[in-house]
DSSP file (Angstrom, degrees, kcal/mol; ACC not computed):
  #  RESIDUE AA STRUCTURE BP1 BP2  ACC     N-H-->O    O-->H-N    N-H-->O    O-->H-N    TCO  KAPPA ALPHA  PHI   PSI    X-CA   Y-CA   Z-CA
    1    1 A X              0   0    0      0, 0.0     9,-4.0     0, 0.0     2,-0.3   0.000 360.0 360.0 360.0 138.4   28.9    7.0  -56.8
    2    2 A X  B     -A    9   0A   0     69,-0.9     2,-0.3     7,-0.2    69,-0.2  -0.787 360.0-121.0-112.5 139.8   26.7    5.5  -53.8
    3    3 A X        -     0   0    0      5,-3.6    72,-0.4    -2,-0.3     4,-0.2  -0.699  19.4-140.4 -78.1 160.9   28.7    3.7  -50.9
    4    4 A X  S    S+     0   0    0     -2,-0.3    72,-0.8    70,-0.1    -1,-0.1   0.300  95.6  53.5-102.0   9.0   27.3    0.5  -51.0
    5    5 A X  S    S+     0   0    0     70,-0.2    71,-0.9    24,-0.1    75,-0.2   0.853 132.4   3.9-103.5 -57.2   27.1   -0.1  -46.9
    6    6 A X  S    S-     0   0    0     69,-0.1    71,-0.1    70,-0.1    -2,-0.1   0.350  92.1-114.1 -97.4  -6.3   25.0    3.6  -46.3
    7    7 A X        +     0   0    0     -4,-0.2    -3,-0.1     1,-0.2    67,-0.1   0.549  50.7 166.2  82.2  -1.4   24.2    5.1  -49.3
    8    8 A X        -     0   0    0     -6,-0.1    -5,-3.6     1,-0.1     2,-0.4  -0.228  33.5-132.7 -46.0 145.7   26.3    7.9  -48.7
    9    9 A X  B     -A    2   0A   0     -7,-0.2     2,-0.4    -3,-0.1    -7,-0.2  -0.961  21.6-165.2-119.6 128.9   26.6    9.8  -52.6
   10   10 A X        -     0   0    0     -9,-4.0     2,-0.4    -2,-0.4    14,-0.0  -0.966  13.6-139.8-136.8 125.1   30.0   10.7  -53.7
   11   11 A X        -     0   0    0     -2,-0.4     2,-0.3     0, 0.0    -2,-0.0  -0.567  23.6-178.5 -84.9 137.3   30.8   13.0  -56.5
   12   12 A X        -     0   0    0     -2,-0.4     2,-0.4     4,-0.0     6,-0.0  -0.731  26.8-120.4 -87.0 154.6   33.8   11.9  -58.7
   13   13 A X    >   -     0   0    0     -2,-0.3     3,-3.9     4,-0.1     0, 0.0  -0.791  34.5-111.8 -80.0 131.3   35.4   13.7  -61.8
   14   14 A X  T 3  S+     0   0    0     -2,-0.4    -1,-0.0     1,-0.3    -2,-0.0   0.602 118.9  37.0 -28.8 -43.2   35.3   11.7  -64.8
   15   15 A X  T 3  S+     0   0    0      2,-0.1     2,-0.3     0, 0.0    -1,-0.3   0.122  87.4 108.9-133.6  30.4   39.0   11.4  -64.6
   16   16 A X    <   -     0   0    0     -3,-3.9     2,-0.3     0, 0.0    -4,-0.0  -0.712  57.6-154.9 -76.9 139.0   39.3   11.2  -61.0
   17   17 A X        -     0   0    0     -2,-0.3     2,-0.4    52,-0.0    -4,-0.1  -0.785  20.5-117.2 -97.0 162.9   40.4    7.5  -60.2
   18   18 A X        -     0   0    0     -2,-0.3     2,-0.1    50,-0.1    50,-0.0  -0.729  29.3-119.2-107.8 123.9   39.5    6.3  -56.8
   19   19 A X    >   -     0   0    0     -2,-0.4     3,-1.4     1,-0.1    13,-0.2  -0.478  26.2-108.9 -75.4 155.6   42.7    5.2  -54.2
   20   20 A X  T 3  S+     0   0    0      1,-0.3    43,-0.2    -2,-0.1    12,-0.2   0.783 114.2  27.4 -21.0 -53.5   43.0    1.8  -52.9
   21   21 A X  T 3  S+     0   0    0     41,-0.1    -1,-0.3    10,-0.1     2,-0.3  -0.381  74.0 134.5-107.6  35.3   42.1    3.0  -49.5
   22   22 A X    <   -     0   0    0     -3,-1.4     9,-3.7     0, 0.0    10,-0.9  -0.809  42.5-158.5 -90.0 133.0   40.0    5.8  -49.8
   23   23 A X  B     -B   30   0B   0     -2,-0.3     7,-0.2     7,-0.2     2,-0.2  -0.723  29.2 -90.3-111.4 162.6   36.8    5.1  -47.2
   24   24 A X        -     0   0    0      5,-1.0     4,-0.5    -2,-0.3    -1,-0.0  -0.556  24.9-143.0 -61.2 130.7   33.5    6.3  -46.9
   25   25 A X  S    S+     0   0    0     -2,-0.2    -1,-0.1     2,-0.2    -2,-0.0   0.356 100.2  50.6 -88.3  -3.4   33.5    9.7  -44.6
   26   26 A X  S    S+     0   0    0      3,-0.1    -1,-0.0   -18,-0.0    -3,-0.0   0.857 131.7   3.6 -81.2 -69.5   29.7    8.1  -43.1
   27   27 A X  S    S-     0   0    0      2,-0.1    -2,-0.2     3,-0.0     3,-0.1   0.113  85.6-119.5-122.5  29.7   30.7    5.0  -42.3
   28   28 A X        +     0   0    0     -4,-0.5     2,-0.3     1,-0.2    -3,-0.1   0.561  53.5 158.8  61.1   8.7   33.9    4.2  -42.8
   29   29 A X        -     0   0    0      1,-0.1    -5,-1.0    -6,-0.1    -1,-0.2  -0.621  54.8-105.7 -22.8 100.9   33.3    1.6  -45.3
   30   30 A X  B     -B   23   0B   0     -2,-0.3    -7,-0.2    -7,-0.2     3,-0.2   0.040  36.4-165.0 -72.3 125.7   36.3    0.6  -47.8
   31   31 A X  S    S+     0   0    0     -9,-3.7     2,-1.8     1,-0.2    -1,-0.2   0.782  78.8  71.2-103.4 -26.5   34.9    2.5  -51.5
   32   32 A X  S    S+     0   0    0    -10,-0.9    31,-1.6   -12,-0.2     2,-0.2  -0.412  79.7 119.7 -95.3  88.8   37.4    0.6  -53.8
   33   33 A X  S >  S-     0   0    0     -2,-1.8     3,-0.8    29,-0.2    27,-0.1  -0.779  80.1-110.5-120.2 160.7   35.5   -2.9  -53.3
   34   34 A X  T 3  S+     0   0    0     27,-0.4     3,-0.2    -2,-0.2    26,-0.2   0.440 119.1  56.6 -85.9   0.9   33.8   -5.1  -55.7
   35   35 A X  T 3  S+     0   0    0     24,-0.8    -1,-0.2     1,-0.1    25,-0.1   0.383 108.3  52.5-102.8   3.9   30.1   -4.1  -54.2
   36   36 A X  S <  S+     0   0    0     -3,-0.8    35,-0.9    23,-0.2     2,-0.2   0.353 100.6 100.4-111.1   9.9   31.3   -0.4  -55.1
   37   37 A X  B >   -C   70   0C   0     33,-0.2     3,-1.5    -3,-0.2    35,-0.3  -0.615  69.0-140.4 -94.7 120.5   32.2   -1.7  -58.8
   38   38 A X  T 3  S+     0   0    0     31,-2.6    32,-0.1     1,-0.2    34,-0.1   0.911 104.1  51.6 -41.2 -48.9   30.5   -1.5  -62.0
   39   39 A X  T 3  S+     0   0    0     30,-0.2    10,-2.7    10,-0.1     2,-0.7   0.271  80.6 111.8 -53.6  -6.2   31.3   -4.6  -62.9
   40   40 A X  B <   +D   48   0D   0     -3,-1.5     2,-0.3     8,-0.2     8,-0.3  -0.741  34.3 163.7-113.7 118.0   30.2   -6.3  -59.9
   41   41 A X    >   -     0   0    0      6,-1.3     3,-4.5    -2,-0.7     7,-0.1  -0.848  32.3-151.1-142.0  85.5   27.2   -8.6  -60.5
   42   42 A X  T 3  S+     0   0    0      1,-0.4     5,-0.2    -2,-0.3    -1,-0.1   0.512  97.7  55.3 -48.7 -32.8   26.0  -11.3  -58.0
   43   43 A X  T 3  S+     0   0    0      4,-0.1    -1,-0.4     3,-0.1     2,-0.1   0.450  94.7  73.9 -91.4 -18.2   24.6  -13.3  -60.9
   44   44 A X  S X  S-     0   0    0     -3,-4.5     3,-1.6     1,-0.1     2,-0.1  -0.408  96.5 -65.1-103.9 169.7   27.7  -13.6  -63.2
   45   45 A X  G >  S+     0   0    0      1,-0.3     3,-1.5     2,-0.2    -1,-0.1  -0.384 125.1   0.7 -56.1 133.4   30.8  -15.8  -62.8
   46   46 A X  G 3  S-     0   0    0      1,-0.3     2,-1.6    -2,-0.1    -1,-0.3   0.990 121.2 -88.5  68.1  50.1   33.1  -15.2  -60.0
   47   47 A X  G <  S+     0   0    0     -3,-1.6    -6,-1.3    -5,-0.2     2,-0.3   0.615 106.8 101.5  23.1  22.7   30.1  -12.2  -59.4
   48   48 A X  B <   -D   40   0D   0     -2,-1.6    -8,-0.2    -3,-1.5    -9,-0.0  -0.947  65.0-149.5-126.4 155.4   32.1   -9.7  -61.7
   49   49 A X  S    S+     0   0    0    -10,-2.7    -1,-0.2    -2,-0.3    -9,-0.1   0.945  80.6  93.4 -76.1 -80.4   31.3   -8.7  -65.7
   50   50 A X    >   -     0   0    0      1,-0.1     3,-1.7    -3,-0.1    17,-0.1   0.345  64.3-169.2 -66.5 110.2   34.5   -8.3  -66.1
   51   51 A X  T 3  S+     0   0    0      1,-0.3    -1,-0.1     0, 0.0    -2,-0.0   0.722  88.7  53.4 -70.5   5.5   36.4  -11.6  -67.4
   52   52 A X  T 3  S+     0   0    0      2,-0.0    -1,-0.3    15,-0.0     2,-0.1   0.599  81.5 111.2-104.8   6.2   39.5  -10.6  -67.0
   53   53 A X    <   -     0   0    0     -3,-1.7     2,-0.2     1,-0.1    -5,-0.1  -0.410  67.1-123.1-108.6 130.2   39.1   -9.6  -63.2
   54   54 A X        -     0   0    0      1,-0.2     2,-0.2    -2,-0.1    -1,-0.1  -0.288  48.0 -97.3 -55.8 151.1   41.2  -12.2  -60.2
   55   55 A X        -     0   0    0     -2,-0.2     2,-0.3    -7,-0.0    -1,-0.2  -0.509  36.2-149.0 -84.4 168.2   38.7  -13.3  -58.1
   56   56 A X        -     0   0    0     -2,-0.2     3,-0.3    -3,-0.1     7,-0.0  -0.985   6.3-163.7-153.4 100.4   38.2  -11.5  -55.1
   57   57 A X  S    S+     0   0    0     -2,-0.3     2,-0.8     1,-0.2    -1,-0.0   0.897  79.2  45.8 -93.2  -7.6   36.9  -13.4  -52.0
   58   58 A X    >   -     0   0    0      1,-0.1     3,-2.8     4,-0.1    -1,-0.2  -0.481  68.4-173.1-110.1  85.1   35.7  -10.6  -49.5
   59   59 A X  T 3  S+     0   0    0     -2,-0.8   -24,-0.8    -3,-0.3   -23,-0.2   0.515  77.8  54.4 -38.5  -0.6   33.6   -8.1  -51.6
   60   60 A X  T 3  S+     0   0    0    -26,-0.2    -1,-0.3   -27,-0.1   -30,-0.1   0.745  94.5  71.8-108.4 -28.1   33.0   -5.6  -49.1
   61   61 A X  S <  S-     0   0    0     -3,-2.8   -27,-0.4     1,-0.1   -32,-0.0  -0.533  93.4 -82.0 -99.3 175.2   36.8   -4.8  -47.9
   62   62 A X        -     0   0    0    -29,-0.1   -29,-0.2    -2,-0.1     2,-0.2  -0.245  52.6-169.7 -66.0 146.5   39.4   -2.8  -50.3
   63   63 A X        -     0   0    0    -31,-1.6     2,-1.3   -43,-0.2    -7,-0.0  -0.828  38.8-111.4-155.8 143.8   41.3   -4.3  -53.0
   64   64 A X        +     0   0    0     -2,-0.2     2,-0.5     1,-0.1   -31,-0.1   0.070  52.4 154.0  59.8 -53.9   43.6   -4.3  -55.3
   65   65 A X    >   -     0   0    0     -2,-1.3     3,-1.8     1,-0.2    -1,-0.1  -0.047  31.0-171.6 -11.4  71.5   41.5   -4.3  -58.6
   66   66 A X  T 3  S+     0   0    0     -2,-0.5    -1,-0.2     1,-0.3    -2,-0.0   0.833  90.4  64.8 -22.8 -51.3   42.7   -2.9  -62.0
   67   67 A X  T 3  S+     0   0    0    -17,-0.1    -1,-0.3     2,-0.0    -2,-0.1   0.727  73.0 127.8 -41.0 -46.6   39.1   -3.5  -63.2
   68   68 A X    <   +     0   0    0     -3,-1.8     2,-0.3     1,-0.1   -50,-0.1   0.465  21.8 158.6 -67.8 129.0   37.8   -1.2  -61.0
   69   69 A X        -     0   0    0    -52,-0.1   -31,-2.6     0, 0.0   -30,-0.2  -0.708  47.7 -94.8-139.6  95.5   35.8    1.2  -62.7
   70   70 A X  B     -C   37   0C   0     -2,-0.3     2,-0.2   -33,-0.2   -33,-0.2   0.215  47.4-171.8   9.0 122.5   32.5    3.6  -59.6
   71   71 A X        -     0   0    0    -35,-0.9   -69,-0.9   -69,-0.2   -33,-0.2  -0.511  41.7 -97.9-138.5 164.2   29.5    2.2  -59.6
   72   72 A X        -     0   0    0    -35,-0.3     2,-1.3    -2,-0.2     3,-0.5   0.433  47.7-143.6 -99.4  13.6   26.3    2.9  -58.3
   73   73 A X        -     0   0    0      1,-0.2     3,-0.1   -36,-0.0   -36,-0.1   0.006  10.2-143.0  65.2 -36.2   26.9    0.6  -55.2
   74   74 A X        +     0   0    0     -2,-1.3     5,-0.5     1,-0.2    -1,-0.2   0.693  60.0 112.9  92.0  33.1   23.7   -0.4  -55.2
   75   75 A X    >   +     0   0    0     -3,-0.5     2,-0.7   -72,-0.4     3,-0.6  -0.436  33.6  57.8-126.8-174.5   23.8   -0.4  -51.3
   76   76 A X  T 3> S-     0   0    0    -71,-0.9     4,-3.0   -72,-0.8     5,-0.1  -0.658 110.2  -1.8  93.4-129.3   22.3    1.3  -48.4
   77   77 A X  T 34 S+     0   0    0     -2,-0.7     4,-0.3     2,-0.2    -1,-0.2   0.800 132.2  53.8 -81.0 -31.8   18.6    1.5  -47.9
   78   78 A X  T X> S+     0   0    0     -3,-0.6     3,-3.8     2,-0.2     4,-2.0   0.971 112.4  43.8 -59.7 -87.7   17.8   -0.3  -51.0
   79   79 A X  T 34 S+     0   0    0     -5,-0.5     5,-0.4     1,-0.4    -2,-0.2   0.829 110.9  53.5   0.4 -77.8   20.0   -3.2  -50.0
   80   80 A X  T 3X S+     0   0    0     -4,-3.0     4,-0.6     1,-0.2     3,-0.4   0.661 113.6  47.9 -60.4  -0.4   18.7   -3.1  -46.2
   81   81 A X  H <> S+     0   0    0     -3,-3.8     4,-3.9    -4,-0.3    -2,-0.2   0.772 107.0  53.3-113.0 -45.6   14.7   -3.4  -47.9
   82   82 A X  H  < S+     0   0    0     -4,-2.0     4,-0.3     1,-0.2    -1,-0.3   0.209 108.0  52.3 -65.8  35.2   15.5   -6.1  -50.1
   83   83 A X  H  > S+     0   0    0     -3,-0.4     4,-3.1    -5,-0.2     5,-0.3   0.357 110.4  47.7-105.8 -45.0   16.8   -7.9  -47.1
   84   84 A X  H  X S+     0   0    0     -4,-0.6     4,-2.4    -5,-0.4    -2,-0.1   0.968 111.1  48.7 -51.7 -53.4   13.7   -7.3  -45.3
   85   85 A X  H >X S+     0   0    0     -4,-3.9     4,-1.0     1,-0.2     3,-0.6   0.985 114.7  44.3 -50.6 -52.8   11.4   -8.4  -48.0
   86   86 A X  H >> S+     0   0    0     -4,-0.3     3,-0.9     1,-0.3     4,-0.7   0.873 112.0  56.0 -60.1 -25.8   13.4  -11.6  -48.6
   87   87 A X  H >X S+     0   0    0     -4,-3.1     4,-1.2     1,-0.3     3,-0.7   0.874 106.6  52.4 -65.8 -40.8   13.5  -12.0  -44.8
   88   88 A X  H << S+     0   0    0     -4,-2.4    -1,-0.3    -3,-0.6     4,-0.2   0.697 102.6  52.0 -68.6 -23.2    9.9  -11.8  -44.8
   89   89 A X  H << S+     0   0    0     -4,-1.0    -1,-0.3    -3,-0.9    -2,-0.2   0.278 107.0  62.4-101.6  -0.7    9.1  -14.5  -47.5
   90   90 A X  H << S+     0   0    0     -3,-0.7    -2,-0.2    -4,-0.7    -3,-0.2   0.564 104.5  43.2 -52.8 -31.2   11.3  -16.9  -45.5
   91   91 A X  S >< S+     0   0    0     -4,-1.2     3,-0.7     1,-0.2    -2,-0.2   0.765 103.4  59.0 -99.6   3.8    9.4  -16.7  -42.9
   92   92 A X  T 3  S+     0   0    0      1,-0.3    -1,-0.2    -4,-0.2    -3,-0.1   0.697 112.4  54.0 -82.4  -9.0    6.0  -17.0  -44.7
   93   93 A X  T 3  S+     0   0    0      2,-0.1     2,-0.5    -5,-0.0    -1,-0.3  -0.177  81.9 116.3-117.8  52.4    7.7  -20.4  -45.8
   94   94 A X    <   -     0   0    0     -3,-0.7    -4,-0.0     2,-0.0    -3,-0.0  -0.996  59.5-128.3-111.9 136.1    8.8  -22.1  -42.8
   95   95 A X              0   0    0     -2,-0.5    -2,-0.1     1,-0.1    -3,-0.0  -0.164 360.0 360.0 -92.6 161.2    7.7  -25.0  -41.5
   96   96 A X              0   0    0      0, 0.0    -1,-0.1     0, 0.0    -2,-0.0   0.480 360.0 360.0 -94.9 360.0    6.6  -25.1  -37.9
């Protein structure tokens, strides 16, 4: 499991579960979140696979989640370089 704010990598046991409040020891980032989710997919309804999943409106802080099932977080440095790119093809398209 990858935090999804720094990229910190954290090993789990197969049939360790993850607490409510358990945080990232880099950055103090909340790890049971929906960007720290398998499930969790900006492209699908209410941005989770899972249909049976409450919506959830701040994806980054802890919740609550039954669903909740480690993920690869999908965060960090990756995350901060697609931001860059897209930031950069905004600005190749702005009007003056």
């Amino acid at each position: 499991m990858r935090c999804f704010s720094c990229g910190a990598e954290f090993a789990l046991a197969a049939s360790e579960r993850l607490g409510f409040r358990e945080e990232c020891t880099a950055c103090r980032a909340d790890l049971h979140c929906c960007r720290n989710c398998a499930h969790h997919d900006p492209s699908a309804y209410n941005e989770c696979r899972e249909s049976q999943a409450e919506r959830v409106d701040d994806r980054e802080r802890a919740n609550r989640c039954e669903w909740f099932s480690p993920g690869t977080g999908g965060g960090g440095a990756r995350a901060r370089e697609q931001d860059q790119a897209r930031s950069k093809l905004d600005s190749l398209f702005k009007k003056p």
